[in-house]
N, C-alpha and C positions, 0 to 999 in steps of 0.2 A: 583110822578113827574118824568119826564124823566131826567136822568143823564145830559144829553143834555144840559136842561132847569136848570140844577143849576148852582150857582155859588160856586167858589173855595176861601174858604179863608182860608188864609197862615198864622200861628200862629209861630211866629220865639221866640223861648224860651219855654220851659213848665217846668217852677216852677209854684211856688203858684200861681199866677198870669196868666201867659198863660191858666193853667188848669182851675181857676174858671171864667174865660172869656168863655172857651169850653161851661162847664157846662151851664153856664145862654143863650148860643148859641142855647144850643141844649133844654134846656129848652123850649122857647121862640118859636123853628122854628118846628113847628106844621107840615106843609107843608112837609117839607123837601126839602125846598129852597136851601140848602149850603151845600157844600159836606167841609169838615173842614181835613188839612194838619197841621201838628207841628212839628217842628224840633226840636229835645233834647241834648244839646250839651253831658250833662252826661250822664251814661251808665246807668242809671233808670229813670223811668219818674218821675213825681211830688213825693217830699216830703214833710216833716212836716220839714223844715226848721229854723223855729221858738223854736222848741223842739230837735234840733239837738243834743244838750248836753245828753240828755239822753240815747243817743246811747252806751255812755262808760258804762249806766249799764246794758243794757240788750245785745248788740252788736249785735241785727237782726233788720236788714235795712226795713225788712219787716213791720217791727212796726209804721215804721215813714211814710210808704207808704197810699197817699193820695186818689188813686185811682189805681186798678188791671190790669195790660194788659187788661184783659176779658171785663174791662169794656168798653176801649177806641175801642174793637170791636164787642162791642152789638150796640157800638152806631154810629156807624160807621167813627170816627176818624183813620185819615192816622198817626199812631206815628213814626215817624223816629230818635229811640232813639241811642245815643252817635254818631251822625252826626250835625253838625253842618253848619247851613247856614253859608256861607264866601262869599255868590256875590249878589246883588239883583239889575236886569235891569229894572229902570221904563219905561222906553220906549216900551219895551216888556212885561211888568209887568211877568218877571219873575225872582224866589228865584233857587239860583245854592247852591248845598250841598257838604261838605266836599268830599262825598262819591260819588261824580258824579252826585246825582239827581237831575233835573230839574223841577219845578213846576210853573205851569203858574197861576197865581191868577185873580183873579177879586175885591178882596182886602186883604191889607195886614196889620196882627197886630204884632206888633213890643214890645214883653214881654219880653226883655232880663236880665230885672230885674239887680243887684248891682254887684258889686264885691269890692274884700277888697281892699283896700289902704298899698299899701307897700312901707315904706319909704325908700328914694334912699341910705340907707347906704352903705359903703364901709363893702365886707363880707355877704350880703344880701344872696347872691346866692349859702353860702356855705352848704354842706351835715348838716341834722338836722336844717334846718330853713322851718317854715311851715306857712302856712295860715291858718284861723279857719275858711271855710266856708261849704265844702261840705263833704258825706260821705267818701268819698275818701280822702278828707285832714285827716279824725278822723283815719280814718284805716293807713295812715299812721304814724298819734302821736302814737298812740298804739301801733306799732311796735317796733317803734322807740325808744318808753321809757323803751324798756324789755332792752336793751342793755345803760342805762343813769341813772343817776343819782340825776341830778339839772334839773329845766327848769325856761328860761326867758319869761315874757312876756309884749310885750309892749304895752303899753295901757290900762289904768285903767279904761276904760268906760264898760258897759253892756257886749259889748261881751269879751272884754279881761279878766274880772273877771268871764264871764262862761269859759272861754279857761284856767285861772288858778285854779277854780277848779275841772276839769278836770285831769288838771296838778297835782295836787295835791291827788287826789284819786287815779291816776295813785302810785303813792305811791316816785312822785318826789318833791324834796328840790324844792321850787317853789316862784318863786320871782314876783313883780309885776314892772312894770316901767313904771313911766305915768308925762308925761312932765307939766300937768297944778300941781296945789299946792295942788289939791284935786283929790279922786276918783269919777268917773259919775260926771264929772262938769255940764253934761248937763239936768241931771236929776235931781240933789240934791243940798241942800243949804250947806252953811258949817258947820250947825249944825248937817247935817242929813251925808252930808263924813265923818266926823269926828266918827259919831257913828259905821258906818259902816268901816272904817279903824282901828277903835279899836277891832272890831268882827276878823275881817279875821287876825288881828296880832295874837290875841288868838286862831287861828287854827293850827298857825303856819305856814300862810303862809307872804311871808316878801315882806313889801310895800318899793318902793321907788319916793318918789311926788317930785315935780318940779325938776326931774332927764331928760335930753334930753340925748337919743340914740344917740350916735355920727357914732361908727364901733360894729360891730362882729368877734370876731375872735373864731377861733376853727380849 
């Protein structure tokens, strides 16, 4: 088909999600209807986000990578990795990027997928406060802990308990703080926190339940 004769679609995000939208796209487009654009806000394309924690033991990024540059240009995806979309004119239907680029679509998928919740404490914003989401936050704790000794973490739910034992293999004094009465309230009953608050005490890592975060100081 003629370049002409395709259409442009604008893939704003490529995590998990933007990517396996590609995938079933290009599956699907036989023809070669769509020419396909993505904007990556981070400085690699798709990862294995979901297995993020395992980064602390092998620490290559490579590992957790979901799909290879080479592939996103056998198949003819425009990747525009660590640029991030910041304008989109419906009128014009077009996506404006961090980095000056302009792309005109014909339609547009909108994958920008989650980001963490950081509660408005007083002290939030001070040196050694981190978020547990992407490779770049883990390579920062890792740095960070060769020079540390304790670590807090707030939130006893699924990921703060992978972000403490991280913390904790890290080889830091590692505490837990999670404001409901139990840990994973949203997972478990309190027969099953309870079992599991009794495990991670015996690791040595130190819980603190119906504790609320007020400030940070350091």
């Amino acid at each position: 088909m003629n370049s002409s004769e395709q259409q442009t679609i604008v893939v704003v995000g490529n995590g998990m999600v933007g990517l396996r939208f590609c995938e079933q796209l290009i599956a699907f487009d036989e023809l070669k209807r769509y020419r396909i654009v993505t904007f990556c806000e981070e400085a690699r394309a798709a990862y294995d986000r979901v297995g993020l924690s395992n980064f602390f033991a092998h620490r290559d990024a490579e590992k957790l990578m979901l799909a290879r540059k080479e592939w996103y240009q056998s198949v003819g995806i425009e990747l525009h990795i660590g640029d991030r979309a910041i304008g989109i004119d419906r009128d014009r239907k077009t996506v404006q990027s961090h980095k000056g680029v302009s792309v005109t679509y014909d339609k547009l998928i909108m994958a920008t997928g989650s980001f963490p919740f950081v509660p408005p404490l007083p002290g939030i914003q001070k040196q050694g406060v981190f978020v547990y989401r992407t490779i770049e936050d883990l390579e920062h704790i890792i740095a960070y802990a060769k020079k540390s000794t304790s670590c807090a973490v707030i939130g006893g739910g699924l990921l703060g308990l992978e972000a403490a034992k991280a913390a904790f293999d890290l080889g830091l004094q590692t505490h837990v703080i999670e404001y409901n009465n139990r840990l994973m309230p949203r997972q478990l009953d309190e027969t099953g926190s309870r079992t599991l608050l009794q495990k991670i005490r015996d690791i040595g890592v130190q819980v603190h339940v119906s504790k609320a975060s007020k400030e940070i100081h350091g």
